[in-house]
N, CA and C of each residue as an Amber inpcrd file, in Angstrom:
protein
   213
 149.8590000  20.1740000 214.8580000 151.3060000  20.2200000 215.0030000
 151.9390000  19.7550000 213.6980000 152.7830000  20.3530000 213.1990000
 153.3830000  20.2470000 212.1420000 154.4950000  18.9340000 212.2260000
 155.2930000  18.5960000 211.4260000 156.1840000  17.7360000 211.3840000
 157.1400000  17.7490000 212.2970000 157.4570000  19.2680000 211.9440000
 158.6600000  20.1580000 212.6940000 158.9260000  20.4110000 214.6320000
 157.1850000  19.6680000 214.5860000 157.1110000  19.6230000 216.2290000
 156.6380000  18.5510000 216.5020000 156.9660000  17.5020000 216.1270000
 157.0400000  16.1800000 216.6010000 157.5240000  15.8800000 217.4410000
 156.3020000  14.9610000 218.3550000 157.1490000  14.6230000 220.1450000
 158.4670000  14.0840000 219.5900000 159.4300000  14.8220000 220.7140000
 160.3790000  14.0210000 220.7380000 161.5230000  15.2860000 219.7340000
 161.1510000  15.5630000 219.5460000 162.2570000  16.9760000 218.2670000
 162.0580000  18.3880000 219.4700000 163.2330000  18.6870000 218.6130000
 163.6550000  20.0870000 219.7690000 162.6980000  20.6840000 219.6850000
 162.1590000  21.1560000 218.7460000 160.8890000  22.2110000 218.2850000
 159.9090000  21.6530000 218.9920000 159.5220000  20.5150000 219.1200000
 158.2010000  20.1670000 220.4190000 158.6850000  20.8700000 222.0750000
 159.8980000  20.4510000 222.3710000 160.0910000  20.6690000 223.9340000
 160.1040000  22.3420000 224.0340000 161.1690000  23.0720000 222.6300000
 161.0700000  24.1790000 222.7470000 159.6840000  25.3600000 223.3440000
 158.9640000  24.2050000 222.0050000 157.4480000  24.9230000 222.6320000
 156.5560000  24.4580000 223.7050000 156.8220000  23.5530000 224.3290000
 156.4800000  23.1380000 225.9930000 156.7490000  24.0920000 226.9100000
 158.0890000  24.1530000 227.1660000 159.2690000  24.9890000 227.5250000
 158.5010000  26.5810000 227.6140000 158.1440000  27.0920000 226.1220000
 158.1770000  28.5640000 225.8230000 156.6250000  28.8140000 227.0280000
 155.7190000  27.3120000 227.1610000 154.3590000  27.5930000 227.4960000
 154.5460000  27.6490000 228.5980000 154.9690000  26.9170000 229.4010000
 155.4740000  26.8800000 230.9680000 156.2170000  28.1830000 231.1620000
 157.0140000  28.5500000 230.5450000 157.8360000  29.9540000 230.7670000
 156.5820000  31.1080000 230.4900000 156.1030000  30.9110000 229.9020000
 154.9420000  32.0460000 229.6280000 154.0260000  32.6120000 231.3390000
 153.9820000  31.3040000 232.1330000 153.5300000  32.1240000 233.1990000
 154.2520000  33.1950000 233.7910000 155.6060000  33.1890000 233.6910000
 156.5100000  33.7900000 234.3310000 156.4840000  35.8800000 234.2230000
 155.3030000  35.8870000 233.1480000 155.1310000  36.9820000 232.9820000
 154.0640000  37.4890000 232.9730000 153.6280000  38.0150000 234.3470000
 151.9140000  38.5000000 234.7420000 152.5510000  39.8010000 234.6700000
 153.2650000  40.3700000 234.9050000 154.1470000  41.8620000 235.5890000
 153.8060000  42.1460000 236.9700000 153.6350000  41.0010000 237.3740000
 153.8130000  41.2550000 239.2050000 154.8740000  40.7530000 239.8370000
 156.0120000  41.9700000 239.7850000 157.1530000  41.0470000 240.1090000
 156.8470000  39.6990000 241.4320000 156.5630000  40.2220000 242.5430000
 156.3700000  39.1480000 243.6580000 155.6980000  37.5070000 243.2340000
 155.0030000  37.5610000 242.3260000 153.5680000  36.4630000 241.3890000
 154.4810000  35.7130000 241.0360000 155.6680000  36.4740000 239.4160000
 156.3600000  36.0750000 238.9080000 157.8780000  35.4680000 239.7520000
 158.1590000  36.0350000 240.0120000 159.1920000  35.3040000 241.3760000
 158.8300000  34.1390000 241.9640000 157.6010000  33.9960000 242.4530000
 157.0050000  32.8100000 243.1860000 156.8430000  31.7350000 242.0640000
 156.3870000  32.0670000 241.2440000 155.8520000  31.3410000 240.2880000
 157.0130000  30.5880000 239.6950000 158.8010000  31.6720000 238.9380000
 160.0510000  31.1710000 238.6000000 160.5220000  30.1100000 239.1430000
 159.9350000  30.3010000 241.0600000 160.9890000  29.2960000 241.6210000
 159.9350000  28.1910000 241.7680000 158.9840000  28.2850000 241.6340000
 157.5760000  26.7110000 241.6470000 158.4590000  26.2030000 240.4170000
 158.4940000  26.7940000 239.2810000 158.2890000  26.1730000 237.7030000
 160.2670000  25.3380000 238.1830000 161.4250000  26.3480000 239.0060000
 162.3590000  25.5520000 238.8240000 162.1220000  24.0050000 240.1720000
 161.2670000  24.3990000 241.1160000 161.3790000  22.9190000 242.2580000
 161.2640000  21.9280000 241.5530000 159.7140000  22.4210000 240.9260000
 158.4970000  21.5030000 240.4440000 159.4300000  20.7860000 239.0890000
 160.4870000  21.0230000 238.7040000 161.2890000  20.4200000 237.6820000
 162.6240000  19.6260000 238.5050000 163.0410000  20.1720000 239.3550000
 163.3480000  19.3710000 240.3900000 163.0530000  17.9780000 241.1590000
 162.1460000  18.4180000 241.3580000 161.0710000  17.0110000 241.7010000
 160.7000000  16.4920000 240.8440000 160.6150000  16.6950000 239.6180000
 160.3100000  15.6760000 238.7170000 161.4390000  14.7170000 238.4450000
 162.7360000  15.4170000 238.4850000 163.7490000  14.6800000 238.3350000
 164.0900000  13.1910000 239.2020000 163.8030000  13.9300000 240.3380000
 164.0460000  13.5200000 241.5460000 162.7060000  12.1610000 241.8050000
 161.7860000  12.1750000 241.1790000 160.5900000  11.5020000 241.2040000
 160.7810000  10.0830000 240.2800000 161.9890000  10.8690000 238.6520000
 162.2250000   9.6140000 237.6190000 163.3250000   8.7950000 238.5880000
 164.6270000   9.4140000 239.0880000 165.3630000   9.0250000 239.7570000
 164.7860000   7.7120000 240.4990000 164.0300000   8.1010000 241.8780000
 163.7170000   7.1410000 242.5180000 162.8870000   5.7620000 241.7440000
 161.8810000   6.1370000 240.8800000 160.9200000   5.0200000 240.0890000
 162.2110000   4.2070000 239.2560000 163.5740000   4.8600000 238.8280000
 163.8630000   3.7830000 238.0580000 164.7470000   2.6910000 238.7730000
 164.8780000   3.5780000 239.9260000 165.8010000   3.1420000 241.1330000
 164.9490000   1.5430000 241.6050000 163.9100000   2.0220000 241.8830000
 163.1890000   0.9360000 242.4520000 162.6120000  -0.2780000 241.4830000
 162.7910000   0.7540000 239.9250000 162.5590000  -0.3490000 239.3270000
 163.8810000  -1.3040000 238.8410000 164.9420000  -1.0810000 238.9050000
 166.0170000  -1.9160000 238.4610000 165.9240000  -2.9010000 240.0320000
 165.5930000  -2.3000000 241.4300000 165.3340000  -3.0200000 242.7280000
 164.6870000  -4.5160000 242.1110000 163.5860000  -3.8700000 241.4350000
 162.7870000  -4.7820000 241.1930000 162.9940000  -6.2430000 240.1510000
 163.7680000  -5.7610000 238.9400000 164.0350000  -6.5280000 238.0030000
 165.5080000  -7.4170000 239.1100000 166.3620000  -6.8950000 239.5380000
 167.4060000  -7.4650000 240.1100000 166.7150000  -8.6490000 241.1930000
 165.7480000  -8.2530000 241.7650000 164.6330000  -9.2750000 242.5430000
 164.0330000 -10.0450000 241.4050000 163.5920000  -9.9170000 240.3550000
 163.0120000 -10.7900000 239.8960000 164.1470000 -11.6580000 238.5770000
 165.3990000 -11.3640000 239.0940000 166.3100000 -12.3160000 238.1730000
 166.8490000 -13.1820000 239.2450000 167.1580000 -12.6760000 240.9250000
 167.5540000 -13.6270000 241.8820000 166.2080000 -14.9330000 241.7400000
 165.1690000 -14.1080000 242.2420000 164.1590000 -15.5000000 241.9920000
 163.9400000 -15.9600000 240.5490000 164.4870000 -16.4020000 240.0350000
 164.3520000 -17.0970000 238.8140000 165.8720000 -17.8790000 238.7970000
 166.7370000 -17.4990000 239.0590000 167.9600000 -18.1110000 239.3620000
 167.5880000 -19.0970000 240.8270000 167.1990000 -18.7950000 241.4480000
 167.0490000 -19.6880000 242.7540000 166.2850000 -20.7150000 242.5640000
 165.1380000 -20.7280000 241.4650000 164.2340000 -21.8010000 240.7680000
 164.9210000 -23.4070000 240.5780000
């Protein structure tokens, strides 16, 4: 990987992005359809997956500043 695709630079995600999109084209429309709407859930749920972990983790830090105040 070049400079130019360094985690974290557009040019890295671009080409994540282009590889994941690449299944989208077997030429079976029905394959590819199934496959469009996996690649949009499955990004869905990922969202939905950071959501809850940071959720529970601020739960967590807010619990662990009451007990330290209650000390």
């Amino acid at each position: 990987m070049s400079d130019t695709n360094q985690y974290g630079t557009v040019k890295f995600y671009e080409e994540v992005f282009a590889d994941i999109l690449a299944d989208v084209a077997t030429g079976s429309k029905a394959q590819d359809k199934e496959t469009a709407n996996n690649i949009l859930v499955a990004f869905k749920n990922a969202i939905e997956s950071w959501i809850d972990y940071h959720e529970q983790s601020a739960d967590t830090y807010k619990q662990l500043l009451a007990d330290y105040l209650a000390e």
